[in-house]
N, C-alpha and C positions, 0 to 999 in steps of 0.2 A: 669959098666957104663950102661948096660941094663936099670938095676932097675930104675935111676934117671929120665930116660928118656921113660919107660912106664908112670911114674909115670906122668911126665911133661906131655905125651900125654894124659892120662885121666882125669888131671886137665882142659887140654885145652878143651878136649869134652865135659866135665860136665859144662865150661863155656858158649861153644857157644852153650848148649842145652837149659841153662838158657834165653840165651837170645835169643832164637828164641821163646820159650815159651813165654816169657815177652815182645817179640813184637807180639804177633798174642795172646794177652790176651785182653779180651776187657774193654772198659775205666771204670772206677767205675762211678756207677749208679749216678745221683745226690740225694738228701737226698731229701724222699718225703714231702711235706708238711703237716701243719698240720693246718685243718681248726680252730678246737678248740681255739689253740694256737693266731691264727690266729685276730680270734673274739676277744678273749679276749685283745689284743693289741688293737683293734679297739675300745673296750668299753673304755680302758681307756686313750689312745691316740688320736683317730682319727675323732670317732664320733662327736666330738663337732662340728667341721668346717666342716666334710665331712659327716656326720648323722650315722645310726648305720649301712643301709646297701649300703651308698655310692651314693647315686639317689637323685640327684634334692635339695640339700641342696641352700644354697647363693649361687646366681650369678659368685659371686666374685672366688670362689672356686669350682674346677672342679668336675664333676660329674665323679666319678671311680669305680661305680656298672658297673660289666662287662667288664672292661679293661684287656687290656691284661697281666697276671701278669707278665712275664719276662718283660713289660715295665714298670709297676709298679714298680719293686722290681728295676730295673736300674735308677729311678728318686730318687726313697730314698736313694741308693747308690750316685747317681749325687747331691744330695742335703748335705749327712753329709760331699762328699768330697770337697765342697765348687764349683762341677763343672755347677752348677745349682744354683743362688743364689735368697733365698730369706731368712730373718733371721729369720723368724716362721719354713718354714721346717729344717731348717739348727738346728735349735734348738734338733726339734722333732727327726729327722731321726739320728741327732749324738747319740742319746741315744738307737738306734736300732743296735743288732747286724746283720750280714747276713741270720740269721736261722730266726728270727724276722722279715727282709725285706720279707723275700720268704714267711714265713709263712701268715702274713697281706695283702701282694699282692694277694696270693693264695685265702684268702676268699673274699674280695673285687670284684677277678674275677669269684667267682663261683655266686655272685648274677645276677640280669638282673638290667638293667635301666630300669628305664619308659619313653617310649614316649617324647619326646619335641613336638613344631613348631615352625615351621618359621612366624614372630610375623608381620614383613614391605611386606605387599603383593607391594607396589612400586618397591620394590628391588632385589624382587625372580628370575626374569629373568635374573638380571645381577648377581645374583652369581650363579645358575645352570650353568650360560655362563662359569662363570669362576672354578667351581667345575668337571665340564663334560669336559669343553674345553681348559680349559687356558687362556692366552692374547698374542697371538700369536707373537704381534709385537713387546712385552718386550722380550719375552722369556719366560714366565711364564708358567710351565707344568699344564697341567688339576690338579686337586687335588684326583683327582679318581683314579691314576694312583696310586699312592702309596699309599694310604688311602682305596682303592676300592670304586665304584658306590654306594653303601650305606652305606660309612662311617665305614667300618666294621677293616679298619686297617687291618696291618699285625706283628706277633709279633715281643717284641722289639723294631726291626727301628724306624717304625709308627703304634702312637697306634689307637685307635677304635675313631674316632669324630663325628658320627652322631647321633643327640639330644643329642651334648653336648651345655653347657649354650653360648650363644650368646656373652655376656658380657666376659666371659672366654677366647672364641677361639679369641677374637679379643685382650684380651691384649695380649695371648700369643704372637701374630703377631705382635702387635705394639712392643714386648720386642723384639722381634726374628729383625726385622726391625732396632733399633736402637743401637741393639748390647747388650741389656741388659741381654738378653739371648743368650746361643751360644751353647748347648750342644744338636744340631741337626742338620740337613742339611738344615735347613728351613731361614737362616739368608740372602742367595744369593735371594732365591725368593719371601721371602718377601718385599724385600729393593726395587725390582721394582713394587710394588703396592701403590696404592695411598691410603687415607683413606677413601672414597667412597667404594673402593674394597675390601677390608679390611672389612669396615661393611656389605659390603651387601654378602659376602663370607660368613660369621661368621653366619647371619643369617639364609643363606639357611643351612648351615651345621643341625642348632638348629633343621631344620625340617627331617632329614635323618633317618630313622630306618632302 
């Protein structure tokens, strides 16, 4: 009886050595990107509508030189899983694998933007009011708070907005506003801004570096 029950005891040490090892082992690394790879996605995906290094293309479509790429690489994720709709990205990004998201976000984010401004000097007061400060009486938080004082975002969550297109940040807000967009925290406080606010937010943004 001995034997069966050395036996069962160094079974059982050799388990729970396994797994104290296996809990104080640390997590695998994530897969690093590859700008190359990257690029080359861009040349033959992305550049048309967003240019070759992502800066200042149409209005219409957002400037993503210097974006954060984990927020990058979670909008093409959010776009093939239908959780962000639009049927052009919806198209592009379902043909992207995960290694492909990270990879094209990663070079996208290694460029810089250029420069914007702010275009309505009528209106620059009342959107620093509302970028710096908020609108106190809606409940509307400053935009700096999560985005930071110049626009520089944080990754992920909130990305980078400052001299991003005018025309951009305000549909995002009018989509976020009537629910057409929902895959961010911004649908509560956009729904209490008017469109006044709305554009003249969107324009001081255009002017932020």
């Amino acid at each position: 009886m001995k034997k069966p029950l050395r036996l069962i005891a160094l079974l059982l040490t050799a388990a729970a050595t396994q797994a104290t090892m296996a809990a104080g082992a640390p997590a695998a690394a994530a897969p690093k990107a590859d700008l190359a790879k990257g690029q080359a996605i861009s040349t033959q995906v992305c550049a048309a509508c967003h240019s070759a290094d992502g800066s200042r293309g149409s209005p219409a479509n957002p400037i993503i030189a210097g974006q954060h790429p984990e927020y990058l690489a979670k909008q093409l994720a959010d776009f093939k899983e239908g959780k962000r709709k639009s049927a052009v990205m919806q198209g592009f990004a379902g043909a992207l694998s995960a290694d492909d998201m990270r990879n094209v976000a990663a070079f996208y984010g290694s460029k810089t933007a250029k420069p914007g401004a702010a275009k309505n000097k009528d209106t620059v007061a009342l959107g620093q009011a509302i970028y710096r400060g908020g609108i106190a009486a809606r409940g509307v938080p400053a935009c700096a708070a999560c985005h930071s004082p110049n626009g520089a975002g944080l990754p992920v969550q909130f990305p980078r907005v400052g001299g991003q297109h005018a025309d951009y940040t305000e549909a995002q807000l009018n989509a976020f506003r009537s629910g057409a967009r929902v895959n961010a925290q911004m649908s509560a406080i956009a729904a209490k801004m008017n469109d006044k606010e709305i554009k003249a937010v969107s324009d001081y943004i255009a002017g932020l570096n």
